[in-house]
N, C-alpha and C positions, 0 to 999 in steps of 0.2 A: 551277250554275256560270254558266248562262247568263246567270242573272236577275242573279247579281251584277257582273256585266262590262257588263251596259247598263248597271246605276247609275254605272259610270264618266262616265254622258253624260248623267245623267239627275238627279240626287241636287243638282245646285248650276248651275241655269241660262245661271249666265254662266259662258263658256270662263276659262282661266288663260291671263293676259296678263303676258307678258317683255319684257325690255328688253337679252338675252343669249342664243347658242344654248349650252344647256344642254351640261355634258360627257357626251361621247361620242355626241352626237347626229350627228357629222361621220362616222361609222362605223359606225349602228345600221343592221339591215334592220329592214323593217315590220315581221315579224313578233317582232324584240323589242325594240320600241318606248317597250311598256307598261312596259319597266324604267326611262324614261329620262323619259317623260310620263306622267302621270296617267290624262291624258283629252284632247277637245279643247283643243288651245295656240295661243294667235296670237305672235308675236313680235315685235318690233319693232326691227332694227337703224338708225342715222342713215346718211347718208350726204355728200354734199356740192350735191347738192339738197335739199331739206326736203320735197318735196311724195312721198310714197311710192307703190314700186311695189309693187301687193298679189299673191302669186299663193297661190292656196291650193292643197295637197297633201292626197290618202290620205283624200276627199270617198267615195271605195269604195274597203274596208277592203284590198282582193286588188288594185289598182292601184299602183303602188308609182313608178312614172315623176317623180311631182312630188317624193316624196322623193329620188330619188337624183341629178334635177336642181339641186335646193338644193344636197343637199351638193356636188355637183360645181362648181357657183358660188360655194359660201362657200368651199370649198378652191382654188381659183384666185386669189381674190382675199388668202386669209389674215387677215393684219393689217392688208393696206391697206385702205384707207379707201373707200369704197362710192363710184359716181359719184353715185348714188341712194340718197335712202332706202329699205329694202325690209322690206316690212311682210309675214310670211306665216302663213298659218295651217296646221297641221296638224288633219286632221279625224278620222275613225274609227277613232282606236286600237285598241280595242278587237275592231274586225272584223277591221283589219291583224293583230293575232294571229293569230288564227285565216284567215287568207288568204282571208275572206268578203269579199263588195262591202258586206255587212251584216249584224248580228245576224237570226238568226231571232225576230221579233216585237218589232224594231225600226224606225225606218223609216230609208229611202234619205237618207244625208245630203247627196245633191245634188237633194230635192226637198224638203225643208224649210225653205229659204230664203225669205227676206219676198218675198211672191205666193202663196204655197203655201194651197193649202187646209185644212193641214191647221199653222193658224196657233196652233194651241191647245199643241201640245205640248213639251215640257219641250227638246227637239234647237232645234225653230225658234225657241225663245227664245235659244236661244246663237249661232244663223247671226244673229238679230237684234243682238244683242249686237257681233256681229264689223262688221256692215255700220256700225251707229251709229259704233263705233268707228273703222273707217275713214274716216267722212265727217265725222270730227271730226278728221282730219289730213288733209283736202282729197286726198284720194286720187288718183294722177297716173293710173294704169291699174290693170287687174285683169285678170291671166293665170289659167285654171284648169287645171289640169294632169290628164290620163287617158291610160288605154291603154283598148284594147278587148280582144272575148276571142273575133270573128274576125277574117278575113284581109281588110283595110281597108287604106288609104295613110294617111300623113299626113294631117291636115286640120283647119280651122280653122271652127269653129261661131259666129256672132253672132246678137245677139236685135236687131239695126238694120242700117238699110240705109244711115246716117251716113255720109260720110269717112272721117272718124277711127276710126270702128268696121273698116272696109275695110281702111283702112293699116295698121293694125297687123296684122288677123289675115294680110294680105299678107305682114308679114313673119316670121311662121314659114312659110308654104309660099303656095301659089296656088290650092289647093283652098279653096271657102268655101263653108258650108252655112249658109244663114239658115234658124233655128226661132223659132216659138212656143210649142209645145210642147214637154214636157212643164213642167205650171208649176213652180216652187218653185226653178228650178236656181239657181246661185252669180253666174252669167252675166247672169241676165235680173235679179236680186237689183242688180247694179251699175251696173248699163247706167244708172239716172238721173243718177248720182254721175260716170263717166266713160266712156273706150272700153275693153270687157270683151269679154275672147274664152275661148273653150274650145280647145282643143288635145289634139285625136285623136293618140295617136303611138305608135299599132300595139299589139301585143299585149304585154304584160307580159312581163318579160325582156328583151324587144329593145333591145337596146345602141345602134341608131339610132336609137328614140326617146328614150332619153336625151340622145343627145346633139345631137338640135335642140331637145329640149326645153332644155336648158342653154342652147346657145347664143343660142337665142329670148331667155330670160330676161337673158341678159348683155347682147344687145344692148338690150332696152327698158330696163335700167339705163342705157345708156349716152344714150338719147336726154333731148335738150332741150326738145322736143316735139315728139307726135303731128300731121303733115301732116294740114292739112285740105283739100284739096285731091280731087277726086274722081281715083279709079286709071284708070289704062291701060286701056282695052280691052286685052285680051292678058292684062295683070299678073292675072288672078283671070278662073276659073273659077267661075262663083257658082251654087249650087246650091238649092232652094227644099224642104224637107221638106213634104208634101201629106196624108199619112196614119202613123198607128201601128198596126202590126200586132201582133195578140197573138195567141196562143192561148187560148182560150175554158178556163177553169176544167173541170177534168173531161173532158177531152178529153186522155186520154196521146197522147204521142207517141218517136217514135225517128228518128236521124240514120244509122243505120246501117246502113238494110234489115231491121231487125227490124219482126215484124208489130207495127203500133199503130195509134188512130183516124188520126192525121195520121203517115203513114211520109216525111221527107222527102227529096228527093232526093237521092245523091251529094255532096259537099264545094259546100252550099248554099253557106258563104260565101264562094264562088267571085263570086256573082253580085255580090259588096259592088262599088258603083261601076262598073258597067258598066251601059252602057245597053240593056235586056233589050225586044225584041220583045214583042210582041202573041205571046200563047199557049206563053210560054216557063215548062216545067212547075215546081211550086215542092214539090210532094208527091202521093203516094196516100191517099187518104182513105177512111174506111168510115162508113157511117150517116148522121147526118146532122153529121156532124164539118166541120170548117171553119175558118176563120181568123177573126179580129175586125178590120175596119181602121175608124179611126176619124179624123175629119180635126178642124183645129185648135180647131174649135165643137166639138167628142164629138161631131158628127152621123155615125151608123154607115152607113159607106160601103164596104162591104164587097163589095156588089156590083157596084159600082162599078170596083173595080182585082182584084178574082177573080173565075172563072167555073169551071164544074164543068164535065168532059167526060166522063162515063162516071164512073170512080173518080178519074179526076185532076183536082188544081184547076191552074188555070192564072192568069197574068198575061191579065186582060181586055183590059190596055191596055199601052201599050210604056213603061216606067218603067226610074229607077235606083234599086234597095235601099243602105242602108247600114245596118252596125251588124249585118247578117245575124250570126248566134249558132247556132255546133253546143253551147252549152254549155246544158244544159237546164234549172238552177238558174237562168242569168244571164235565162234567157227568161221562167220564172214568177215570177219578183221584177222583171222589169223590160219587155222586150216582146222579141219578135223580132228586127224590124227596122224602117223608116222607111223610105218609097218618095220618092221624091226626083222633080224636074223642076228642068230649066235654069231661069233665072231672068235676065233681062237688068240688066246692069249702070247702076246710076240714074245720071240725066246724062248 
């Protein structure tokens, strides 16, 4: 069953491209989606600018925020007439069933996007496909839509330190995290084309991140254009991602207090976005168990930002984590966390 639900994504390279949102699509959850969509779908509605707004939804299968922010926008508006074009793509049906970020022995549809190294396979043929397509209708911006799966604020991720990159993710919130890593995403994929943001907005379910995620996307319909102008001191918080932590293969572990190689502490993702001292503990460890941090060259920098004291590994240096994860699927498919440092705002 599994093998046949990838060929949803796999079997005809280029995604299915509309120019209508399908019935019943204003009322589906993710998980039955696959009654309504094949597979990945881009859409494309007009509006009363011509230049479209892109934002893509449901990039991981068990994130569901970008869908239930379209429908919340296409049901406000109805039949009236868009201020903006908007152009959206739905992406991992088939994971959205089953409420996974991804098939098992598929890969991450927000890392198979043009940059990706892994430029060969049959998904990054269809992100390519979506990106061409976009920049054949002069693409005005590019929202990506997520939740996470721990306790995180709002926030806004860019791959440029631009203006216009600034301005917008300003206005979903003030929190902003500039990365490089990890390659392949939806974000760094658009950033040549226009200004592209990601949008963190909490954990799956939460009815707050729907509805800034809604309202975010109404308001960049509504704009004339993106300020290029550099922000406020004040207006953003800008954060600079420094290392990826993972768990080393073979190495179990538990969020609970159960014994394992890495036992970590108490409601880790406590630490998401906070600024954590020098030696502030992250787990107990046995053997020669550990963590992986690797900075945005893959040079392993491990010992760098942890340090062992007895059984405990510790923060070597005084960092902010994000993206911390008690879910232990979302860790070995994807990483732990991201340590973070302030980052001063350009100009």
């Amino acid at each position: 069953m599994e093998d046949l639900n990838r060929m949803d994504a796999t079997t005809d390279p280029a995604p299915a491209e509309i120019d209508f949102v399908p019935d019943g699509f204003l009322d589906a959850d993710a998980r039955g989606l696959h009654e309504i969509l094949a597979g990945p779908t881009l859409v494309h509605l007009p509006g009363r600018h011509a230049r479209p707004l892109f934002v893509s939804a449901l990039l991981h299968g068990n994130e569901d925020v970008g869908l239930r922010a379209l429908q919340r926008v296409l049901k406000r508006f109805g039949d009236a007439p868009l201020p903006r074009a908007l152009s959206f793509f739905v992406g991992n049906v088939s994971a959205a069933r089953r409420g996974l970020r991804h098939l098992d022995g598929a890969p991450d549809y927000n890392r198979v996007w043009p940059g990706t190294p892994d430029d060969q396979l049959p998904e990054a043929a269809i992100m390519r496909r979506v990106r061409d397509a976009m920049a054949e209708r002069h693409v005005f911006a590019s929202i990506d839509l997520h939740n996470n799966t721990g306790l995180n604020p709002h926030y806004a991720c860019v791959n440029s330190l631009a203006p216009e990159f600034l301005q917008l993710a300003n206005l979903f919130c003030r929190t902003v995290v500039y990365f490089r890593q990890p390659l392949g995403v939806q974000s760094a994929a658009f950033a040549p084309l226009c200004p592209a943001v990601t949008c963190e907005c909490g954990r799956t379910g939460d009815e707050s991140g729907v509805i800034a995620a809604a309202d975010f996307v109404e308001a960049a319909l509504h704009l004339d254009a993106i300020p290029t102008h550099a922000v406020r001191h004040g207006d953003v918080h800008l954060f600079h991602t420094v290392a990826t932590v993972k768990v080393p293969h073979g190495h179990g572990m538990s969020f609970d207090g159960a014994d394992a190689d890495i036992a970590f502490v108490a409601d880790l993702d406590h630490y998401n976005f906070r600024e954590l001292p020098a030696g502030t503990p992250f787990a107990q460890v046995r053997g020669d168990a550990g963590l992986s941090a690797r900075d945005d060259a893959g040079a392993d920098v491990s010992a760098k930002y942890f340090v062992r004291d007895g059984a405990t590994l510790r923060l070597a240096l005084p960092m902010m984590p994000a993206m911390l994860t008690r879910d232990e699927r979302v860790v070995m498919q994807d990483c732990l966390c991201y340590l973070m440092e302030r980052l001063a705002l350009p100009g």
